[in-house]
RODOVO-879493 format. One record per residue (C-alpha): residue number from 0; residue in three letters; chain; x, y, z. Coordinates in pm, 1 decimal, padded with zeros to 6 digits, always signed. Example, Ala and Ser with C-alpha at 12.3 -4.5 7.8 and 13.67 -1.06 7.14 Angstrom:
REM residues 2
<pt><nr>0</nr><rest>Ala</rest><kette>A</kette><px>+01230.0</px><py>-00450.0</py><pz>+00780.0</pz></pt>
<pt><nr>1</nr><rest>Ser</rest><kette>A</kette><px>+01367.0</px><py>-00106.0</py><pz>+00714.0</pz></pt>
***
This chain:
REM residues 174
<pt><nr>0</nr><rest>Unk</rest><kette>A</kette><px>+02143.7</px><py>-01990.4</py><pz>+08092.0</pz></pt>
<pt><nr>1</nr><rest>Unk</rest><kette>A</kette><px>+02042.3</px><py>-01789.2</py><pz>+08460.0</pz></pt>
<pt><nr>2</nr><rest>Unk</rest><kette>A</kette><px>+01696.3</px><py>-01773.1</py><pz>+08443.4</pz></pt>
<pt><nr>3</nr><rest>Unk</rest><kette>A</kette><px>+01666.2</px><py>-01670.4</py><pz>+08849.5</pz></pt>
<pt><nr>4</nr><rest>Unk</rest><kette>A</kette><px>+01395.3</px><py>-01465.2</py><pz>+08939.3</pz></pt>
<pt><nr>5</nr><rest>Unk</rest><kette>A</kette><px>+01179.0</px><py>-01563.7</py><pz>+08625.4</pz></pt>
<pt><nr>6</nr><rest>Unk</rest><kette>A</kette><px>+00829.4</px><py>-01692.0</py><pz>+08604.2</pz></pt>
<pt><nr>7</nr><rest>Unk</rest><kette>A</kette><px>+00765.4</px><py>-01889.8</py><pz>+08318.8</pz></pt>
<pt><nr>8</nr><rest>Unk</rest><kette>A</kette><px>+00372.8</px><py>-02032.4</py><pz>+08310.1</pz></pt>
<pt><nr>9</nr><rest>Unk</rest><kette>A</kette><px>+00349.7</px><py>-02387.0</py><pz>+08107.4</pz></pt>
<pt><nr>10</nr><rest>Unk</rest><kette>A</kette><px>-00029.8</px><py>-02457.9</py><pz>+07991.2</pz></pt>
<pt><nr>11</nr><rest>Unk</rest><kette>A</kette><px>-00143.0</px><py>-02841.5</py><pz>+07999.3</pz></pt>
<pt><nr>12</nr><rest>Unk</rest><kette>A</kette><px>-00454.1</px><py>-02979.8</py><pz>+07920.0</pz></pt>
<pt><nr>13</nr><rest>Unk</rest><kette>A</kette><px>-00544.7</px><py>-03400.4</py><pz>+07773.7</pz></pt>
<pt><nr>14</nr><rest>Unk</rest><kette>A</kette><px>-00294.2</px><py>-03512.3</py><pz>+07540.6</pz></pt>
<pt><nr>15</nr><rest>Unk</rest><kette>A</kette><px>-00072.8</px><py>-03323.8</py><pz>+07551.9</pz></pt>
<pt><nr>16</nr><rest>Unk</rest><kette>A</kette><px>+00277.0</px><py>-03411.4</py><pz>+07362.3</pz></pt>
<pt><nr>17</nr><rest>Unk</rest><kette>A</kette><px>+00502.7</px><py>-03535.0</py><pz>+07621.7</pz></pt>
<pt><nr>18</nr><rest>Unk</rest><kette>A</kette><px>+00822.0</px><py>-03363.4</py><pz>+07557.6</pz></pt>
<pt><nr>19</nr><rest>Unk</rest><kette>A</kette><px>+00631.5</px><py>-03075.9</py><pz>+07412.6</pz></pt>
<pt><nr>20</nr><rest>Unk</rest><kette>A</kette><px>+00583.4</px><py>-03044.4</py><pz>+07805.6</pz></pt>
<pt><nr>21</nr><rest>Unk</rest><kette>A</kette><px>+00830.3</px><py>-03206.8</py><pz>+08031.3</pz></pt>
<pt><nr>22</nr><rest>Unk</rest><kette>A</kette><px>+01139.5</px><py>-03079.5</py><pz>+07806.1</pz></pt>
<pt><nr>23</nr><rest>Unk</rest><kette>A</kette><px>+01111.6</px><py>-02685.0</py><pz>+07817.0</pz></pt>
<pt><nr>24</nr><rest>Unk</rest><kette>A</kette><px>+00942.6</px><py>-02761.0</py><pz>+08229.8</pz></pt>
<pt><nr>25</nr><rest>Unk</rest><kette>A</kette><px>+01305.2</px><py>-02928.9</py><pz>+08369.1</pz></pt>
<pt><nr>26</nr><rest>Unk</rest><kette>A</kette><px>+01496.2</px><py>-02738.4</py><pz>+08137.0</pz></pt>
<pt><nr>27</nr><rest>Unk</rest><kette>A</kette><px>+01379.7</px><py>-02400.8</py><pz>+08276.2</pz></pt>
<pt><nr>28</nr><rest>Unk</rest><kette>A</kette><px>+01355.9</px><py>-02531.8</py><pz>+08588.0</pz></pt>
<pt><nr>29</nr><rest>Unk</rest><kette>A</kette><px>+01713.8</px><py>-02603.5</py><pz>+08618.6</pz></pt>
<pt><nr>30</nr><rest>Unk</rest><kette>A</kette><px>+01796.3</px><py>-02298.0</py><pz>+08479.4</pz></pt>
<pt><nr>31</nr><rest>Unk</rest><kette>A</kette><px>+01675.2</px><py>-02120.4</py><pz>+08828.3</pz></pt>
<pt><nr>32</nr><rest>Unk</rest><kette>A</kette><px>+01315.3</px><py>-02054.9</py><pz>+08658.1</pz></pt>
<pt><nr>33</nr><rest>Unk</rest><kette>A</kette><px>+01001.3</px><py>-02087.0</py><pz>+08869.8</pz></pt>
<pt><nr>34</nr><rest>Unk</rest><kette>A</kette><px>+00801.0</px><py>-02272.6</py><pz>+08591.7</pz></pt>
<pt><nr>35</nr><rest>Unk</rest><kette>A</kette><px>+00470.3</px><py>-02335.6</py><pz>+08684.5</pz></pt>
<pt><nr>36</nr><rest>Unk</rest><kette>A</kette><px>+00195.3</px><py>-02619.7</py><pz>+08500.5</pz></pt>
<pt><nr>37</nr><rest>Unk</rest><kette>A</kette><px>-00093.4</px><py>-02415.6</py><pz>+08468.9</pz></pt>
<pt><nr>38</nr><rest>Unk</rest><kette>A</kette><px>-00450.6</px><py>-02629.6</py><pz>+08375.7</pz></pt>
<pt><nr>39</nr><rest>Unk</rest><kette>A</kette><px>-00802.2</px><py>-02562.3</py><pz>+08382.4</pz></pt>
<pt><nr>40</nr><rest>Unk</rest><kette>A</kette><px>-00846.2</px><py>-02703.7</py><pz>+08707.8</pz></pt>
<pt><nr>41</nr><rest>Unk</rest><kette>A</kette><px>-00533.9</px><py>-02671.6</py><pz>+09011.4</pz></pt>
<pt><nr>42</nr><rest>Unk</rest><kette>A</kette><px>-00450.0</px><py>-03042.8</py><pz>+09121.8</pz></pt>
<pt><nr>43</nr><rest>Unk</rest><kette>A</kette><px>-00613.1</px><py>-03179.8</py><pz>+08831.3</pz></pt>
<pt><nr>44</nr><rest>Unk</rest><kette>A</kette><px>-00386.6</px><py>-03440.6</py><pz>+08652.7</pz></pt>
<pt><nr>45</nr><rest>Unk</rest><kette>A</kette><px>-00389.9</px><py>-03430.5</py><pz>+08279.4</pz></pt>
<pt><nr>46</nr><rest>Unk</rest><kette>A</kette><px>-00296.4</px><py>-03717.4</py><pz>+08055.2</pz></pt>
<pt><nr>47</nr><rest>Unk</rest><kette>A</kette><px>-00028.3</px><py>-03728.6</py><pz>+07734.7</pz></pt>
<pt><nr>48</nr><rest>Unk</rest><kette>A</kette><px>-00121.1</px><py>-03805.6</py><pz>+07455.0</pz></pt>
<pt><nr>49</nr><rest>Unk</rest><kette>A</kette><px>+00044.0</px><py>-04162.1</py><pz>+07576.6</pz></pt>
<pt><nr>50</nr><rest>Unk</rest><kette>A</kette><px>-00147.7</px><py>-04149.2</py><pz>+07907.4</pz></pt>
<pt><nr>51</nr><rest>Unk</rest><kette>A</kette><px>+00198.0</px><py>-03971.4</py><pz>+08111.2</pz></pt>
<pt><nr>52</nr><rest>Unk</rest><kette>A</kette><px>+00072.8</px><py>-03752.3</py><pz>+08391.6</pz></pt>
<pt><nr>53</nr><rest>Unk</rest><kette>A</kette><px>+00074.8</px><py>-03365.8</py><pz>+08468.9</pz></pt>
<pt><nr>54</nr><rest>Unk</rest><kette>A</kette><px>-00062.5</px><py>-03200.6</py><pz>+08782.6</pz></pt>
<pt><nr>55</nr><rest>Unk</rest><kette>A</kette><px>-00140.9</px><py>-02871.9</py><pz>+08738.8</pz></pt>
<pt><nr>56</nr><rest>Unk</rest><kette>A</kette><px>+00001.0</px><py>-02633.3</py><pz>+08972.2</pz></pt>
<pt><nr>57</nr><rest>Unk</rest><kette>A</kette><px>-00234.8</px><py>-02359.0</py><pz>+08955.6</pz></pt>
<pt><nr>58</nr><rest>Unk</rest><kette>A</kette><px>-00510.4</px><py>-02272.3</py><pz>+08710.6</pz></pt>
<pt><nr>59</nr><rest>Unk</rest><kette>A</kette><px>-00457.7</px><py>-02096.7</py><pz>+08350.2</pz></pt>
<pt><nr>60</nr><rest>Unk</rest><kette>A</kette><px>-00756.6</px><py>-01838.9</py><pz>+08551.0</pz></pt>
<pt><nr>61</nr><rest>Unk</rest><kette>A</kette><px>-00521.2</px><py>-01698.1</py><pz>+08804.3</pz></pt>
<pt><nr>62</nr><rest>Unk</rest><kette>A</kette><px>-00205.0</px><py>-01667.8</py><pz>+08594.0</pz></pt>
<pt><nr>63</nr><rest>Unk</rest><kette>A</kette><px>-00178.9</px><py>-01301.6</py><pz>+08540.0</pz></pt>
<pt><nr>64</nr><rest>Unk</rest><kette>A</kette><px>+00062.0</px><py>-01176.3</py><pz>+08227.3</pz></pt>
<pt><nr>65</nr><rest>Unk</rest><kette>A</kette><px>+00224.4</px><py>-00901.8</py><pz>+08491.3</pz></pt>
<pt><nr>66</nr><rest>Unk</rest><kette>A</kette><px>+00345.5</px><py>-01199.9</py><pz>+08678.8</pz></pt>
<pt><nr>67</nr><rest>Unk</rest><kette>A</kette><px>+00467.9</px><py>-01425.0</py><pz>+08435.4</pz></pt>
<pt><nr>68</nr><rest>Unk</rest><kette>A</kette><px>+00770.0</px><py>-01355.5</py><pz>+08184.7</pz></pt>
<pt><nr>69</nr><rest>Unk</rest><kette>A</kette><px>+00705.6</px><py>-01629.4</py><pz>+07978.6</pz></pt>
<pt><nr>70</nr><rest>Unk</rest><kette>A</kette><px>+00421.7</px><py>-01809.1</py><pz>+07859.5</pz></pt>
<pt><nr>71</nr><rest>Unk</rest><kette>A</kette><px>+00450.9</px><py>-02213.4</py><pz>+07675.6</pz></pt>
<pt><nr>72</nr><rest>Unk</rest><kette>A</kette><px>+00209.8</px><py>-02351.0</py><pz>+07491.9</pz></pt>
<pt><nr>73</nr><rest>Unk</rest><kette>A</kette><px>+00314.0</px><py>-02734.4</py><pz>+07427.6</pz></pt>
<pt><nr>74</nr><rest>Unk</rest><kette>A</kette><px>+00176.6</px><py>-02949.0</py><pz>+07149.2</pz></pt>
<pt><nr>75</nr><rest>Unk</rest><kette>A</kette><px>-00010.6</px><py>-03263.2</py><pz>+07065.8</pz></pt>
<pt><nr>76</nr><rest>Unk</rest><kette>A</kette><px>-00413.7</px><py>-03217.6</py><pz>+07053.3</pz></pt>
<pt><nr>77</nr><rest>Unk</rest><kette>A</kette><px>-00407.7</px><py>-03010.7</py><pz>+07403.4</pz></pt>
<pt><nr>78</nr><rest>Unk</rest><kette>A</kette><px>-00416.0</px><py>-02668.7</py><pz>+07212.9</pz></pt>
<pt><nr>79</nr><rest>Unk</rest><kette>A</kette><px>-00739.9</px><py>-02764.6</py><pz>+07055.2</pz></pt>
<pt><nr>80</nr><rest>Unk</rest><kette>A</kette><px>-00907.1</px><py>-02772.5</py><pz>+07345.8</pz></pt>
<pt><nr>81</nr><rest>Unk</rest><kette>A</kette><px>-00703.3</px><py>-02498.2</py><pz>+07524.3</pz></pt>
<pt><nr>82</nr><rest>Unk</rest><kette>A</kette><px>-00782.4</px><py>-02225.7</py><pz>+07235.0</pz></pt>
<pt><nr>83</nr><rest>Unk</rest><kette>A</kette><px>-01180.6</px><py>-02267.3</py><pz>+07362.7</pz></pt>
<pt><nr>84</nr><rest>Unk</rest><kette>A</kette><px>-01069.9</px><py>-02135.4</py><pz>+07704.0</pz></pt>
<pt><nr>85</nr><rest>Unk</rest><kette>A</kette><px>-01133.0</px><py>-01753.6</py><pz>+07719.1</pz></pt>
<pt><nr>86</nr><rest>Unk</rest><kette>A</kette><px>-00866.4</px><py>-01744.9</py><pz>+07997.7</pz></pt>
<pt><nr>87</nr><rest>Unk</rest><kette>A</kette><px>-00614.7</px><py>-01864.9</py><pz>+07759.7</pz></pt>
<pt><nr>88</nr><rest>Unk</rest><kette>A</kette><px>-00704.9</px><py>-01607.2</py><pz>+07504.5</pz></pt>
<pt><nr>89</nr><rest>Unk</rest><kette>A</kette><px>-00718.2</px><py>-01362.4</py><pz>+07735.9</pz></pt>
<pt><nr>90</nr><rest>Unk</rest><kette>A</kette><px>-00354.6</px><py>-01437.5</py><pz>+07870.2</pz></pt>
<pt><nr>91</nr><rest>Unk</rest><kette>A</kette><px>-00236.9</px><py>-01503.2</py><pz>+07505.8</pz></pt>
<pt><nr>92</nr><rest>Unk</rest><kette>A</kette><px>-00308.9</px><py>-01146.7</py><pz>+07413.0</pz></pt>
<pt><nr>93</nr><rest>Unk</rest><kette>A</kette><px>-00254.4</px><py>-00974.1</py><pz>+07790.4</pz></pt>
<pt><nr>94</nr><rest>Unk</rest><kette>A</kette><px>+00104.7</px><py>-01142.2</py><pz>+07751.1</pz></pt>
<pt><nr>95</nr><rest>Unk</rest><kette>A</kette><px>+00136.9</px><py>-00994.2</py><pz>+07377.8</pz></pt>
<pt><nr>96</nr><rest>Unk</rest><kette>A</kette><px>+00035.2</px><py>-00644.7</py><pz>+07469.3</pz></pt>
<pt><nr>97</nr><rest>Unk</rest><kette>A</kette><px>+00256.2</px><py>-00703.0</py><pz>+07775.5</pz></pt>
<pt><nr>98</nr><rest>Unk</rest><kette>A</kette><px>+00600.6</px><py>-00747.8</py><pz>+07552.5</pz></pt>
<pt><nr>99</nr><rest>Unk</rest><kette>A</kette><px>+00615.5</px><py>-01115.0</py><pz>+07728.1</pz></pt>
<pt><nr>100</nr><rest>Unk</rest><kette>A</kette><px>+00751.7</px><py>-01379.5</py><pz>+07574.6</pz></pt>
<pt><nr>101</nr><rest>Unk</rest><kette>A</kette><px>+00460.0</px><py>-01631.3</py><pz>+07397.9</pz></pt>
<pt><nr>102</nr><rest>Unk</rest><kette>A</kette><px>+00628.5</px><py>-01952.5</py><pz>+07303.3</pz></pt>
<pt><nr>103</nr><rest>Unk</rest><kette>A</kette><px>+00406.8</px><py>-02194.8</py><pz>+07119.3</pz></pt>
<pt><nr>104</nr><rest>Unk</rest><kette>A</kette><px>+00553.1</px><py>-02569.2</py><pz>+06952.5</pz></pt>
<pt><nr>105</nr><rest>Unk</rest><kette>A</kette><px>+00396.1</px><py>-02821.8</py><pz>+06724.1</pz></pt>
<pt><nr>106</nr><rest>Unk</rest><kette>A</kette><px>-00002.2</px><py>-02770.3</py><pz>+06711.0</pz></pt>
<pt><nr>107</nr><rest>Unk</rest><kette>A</kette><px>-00005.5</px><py>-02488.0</py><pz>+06972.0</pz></pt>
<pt><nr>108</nr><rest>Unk</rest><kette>A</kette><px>-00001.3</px><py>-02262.6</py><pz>+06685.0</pz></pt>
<pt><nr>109</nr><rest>Unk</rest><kette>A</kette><px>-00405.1</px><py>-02294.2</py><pz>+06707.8</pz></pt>
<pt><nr>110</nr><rest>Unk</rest><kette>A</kette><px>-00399.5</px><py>-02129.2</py><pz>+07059.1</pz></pt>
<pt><nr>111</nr><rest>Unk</rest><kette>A</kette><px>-00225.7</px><py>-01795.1</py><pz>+06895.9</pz></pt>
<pt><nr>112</nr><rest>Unk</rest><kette>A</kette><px>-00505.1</px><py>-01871.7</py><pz>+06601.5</pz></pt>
<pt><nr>113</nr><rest>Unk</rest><kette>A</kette><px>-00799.3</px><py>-01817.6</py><pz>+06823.4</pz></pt>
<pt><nr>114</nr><rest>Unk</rest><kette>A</kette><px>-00618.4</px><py>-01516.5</py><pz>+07043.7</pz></pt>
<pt><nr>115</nr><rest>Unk</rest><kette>A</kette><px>-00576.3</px><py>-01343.1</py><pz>+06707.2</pz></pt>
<pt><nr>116</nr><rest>Unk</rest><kette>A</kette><px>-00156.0</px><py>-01260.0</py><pz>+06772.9</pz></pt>
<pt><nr>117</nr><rest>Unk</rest><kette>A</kette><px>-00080.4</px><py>-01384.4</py><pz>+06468.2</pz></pt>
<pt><nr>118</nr><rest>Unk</rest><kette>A</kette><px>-00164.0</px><py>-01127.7</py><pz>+06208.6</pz></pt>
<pt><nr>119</nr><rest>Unk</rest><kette>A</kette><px>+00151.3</px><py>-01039.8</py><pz>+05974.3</pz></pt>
<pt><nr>120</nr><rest>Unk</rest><kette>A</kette><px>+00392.2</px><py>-01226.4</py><pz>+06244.0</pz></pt>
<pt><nr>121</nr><rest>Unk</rest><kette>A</kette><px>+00660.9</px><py>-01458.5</py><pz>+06088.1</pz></pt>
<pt><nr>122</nr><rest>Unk</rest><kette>A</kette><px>+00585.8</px><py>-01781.2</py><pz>+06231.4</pz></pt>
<pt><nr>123</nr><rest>Unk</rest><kette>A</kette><px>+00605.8</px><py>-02168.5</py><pz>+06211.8</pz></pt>
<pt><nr>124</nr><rest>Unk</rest><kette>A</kette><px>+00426.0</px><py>-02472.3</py><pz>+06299.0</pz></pt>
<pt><nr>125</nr><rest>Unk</rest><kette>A</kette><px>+00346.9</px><py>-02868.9</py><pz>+06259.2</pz></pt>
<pt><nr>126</nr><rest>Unk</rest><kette>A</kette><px>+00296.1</px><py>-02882.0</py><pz>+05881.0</pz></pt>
<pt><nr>127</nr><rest>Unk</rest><kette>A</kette><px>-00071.5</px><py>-02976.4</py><pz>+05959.0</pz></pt>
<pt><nr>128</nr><rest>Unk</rest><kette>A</kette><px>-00201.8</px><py>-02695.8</py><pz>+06074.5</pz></pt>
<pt><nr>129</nr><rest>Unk</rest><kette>A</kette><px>-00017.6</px><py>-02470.0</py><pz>+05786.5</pz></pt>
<pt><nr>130</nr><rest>Unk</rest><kette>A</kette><px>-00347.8</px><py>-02326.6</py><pz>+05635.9</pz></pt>
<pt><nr>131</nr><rest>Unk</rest><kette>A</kette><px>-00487.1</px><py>-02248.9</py><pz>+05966.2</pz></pt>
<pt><nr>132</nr><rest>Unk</rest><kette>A</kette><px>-00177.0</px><py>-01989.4</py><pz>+06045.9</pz></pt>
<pt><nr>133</nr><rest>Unk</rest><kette>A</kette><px>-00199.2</px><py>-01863.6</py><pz>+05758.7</pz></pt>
<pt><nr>134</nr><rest>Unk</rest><kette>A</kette><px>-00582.3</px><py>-01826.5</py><pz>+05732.7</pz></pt>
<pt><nr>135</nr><rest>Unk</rest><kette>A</kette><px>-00485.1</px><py>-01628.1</py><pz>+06106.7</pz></pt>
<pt><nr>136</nr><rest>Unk</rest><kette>A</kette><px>-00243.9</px><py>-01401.3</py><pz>+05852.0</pz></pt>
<pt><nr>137</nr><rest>Unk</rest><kette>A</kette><px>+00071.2</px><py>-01587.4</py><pz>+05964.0</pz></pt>
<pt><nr>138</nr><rest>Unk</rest><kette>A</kette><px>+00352.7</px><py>-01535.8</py><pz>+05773.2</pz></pt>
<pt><nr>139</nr><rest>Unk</rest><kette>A</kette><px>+00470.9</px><py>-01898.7</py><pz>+05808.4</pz></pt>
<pt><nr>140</nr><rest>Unk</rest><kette>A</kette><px>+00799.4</px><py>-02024.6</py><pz>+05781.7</pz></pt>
<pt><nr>141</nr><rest>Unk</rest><kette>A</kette><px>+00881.5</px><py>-02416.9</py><pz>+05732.8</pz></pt>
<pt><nr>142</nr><rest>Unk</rest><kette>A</kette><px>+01211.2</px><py>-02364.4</py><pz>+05979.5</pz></pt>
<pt><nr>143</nr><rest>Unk</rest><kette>A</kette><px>+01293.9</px><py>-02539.0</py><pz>+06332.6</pz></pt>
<pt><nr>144</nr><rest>Unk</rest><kette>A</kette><px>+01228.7</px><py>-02166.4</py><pz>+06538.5</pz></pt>
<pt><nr>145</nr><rest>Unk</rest><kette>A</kette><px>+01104.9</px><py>-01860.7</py><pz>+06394.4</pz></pt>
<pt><nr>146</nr><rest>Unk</rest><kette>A</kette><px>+01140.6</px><py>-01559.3</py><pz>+06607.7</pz></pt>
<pt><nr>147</nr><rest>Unk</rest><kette>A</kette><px>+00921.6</px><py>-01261.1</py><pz>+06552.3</pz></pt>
<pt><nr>148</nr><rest>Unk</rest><kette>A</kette><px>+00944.0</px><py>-00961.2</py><pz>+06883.2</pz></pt>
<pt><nr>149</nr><rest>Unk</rest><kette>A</kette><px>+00877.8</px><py>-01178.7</py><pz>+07133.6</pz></pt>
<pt><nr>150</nr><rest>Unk</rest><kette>A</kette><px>+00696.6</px><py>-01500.5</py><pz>+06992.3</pz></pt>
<pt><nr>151</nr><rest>Unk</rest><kette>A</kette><px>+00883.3</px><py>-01777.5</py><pz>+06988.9</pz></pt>
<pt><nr>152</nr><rest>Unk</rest><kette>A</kette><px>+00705.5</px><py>-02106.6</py><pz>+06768.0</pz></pt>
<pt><nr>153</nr><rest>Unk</rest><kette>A</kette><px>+00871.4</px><py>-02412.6</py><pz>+06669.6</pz></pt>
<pt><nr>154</nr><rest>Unk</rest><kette>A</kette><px>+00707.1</px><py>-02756.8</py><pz>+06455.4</pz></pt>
<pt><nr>155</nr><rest>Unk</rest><kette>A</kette><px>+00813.8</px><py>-03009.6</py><pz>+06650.9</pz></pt>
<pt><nr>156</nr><rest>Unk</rest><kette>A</kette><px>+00978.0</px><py>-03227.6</py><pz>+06906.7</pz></pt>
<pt><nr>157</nr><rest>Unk</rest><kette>A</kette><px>+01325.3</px><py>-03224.7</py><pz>+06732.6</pz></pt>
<pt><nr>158</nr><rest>Unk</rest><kette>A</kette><px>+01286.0</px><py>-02862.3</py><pz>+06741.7</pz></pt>
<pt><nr>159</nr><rest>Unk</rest><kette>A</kette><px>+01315.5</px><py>-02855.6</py><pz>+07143.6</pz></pt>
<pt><nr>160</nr><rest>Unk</rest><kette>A</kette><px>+01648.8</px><py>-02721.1</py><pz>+07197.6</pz></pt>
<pt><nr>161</nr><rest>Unk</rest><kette>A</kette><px>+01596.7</px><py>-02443.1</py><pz>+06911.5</pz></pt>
<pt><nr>162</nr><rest>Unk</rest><kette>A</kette><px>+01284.6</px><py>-02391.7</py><pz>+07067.6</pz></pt>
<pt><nr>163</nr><rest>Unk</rest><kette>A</kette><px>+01380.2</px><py>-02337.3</py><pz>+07461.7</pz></pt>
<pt><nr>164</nr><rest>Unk</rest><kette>A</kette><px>+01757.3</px><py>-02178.6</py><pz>+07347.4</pz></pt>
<pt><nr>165</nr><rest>Unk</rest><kette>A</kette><px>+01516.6</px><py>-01907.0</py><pz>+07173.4</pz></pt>
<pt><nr>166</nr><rest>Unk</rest><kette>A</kette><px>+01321.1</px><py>-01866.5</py><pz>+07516.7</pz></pt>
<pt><nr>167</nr><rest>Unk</rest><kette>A</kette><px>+01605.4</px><py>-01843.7</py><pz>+07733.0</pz></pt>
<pt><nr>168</nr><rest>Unk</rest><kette>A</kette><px>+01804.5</px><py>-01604.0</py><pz>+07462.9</pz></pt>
<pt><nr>169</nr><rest>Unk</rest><kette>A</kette><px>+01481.8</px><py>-01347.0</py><pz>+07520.6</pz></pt>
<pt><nr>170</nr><rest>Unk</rest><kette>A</kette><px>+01447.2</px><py>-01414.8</py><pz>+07879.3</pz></pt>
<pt><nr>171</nr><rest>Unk</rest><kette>A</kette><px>+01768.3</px><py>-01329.1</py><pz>+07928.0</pz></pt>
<pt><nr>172</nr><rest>Unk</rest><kette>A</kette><px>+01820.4</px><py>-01012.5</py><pz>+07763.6</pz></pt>
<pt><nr>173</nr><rest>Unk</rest><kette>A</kette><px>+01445.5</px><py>-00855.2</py><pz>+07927.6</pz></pt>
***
């Protein structure tokens, strides 16, 4: 997978799942990607879920969808405080209407909840948070990667290399 040339933003915020994270960061990152941690705060370091750190490289604020090819929304309990950021919202839908690539694993399913991208979209998710995709008019699928345009979701960690084989499948044919 040649990813050169591509900008791929990855949100973090507290407890976040680890390889929710670090997996799709090195693995597009080695793929020639410029992969970006984007946070609330640039510099801030941000905790796993098991206390492993992430340093945000520039704020979810100045990430504009124009820029960025590809958007990742990792898991654990992160997304339930990112989906009460307007800036993610805001860059959730800006990269929909854009024809970007939205990629979102495990519990980020709430962040496309709260943008409101989910509404007759084939999608998947942690098992948990079933009702609340659907409740958001998901059309949700119990499978490791569901692909619907260019939304890319996933339920969890074993799903990685579905998950990031999707990404790089869209990125390369834009």
């Amino acid at each position: 997978m040649a990813l050169k040339g591509k900008h791929i933003a990855v949100l973090v915020e507290n407890n976040y799942q680890e390889m929710e994270l670090w997996y799709p960061v090195y693995r597009f990152r080695e793929a020639g990607a410029e992969v970006v941690v984007a946070g609330k705060e640039a510099g801030k370091t941000y905790t796993s879920k098991l206390g492993y750190p992430a340093v945000a490289d520039c704020t979810i604020a100045s990430l504009k969808a124009a820029a960025v090819d590809a958007l990742i929304v990792p898991g654990g309990y992160a997304p339930d405080l990112l989906r009460s950021y307007p800036e993610v919202l805001k860059l959730v839908r800006d990269m929909e209407i854009g024809g970007k690539v939205v990629a979102a694993i495990c519990h980020a399913g709430w962040v496309l909840c709260s943008a409101g991208v989910l509404e007759g979209r084939r999608a998947t998710s942690y098992f948990t948070i079933k009702d609340d995709m659907l409740n958001a008019g998901a059309l949700w699928e119990d499978a490791e990667v569901v692909v619907d345009r260019r939304m890319v979701t996933s339920r969890r960690p074993a799903d990685l290399p579905a998950f990031c084989r999707e990404i790089g499948r869209l990125l390369g044919d834009a």
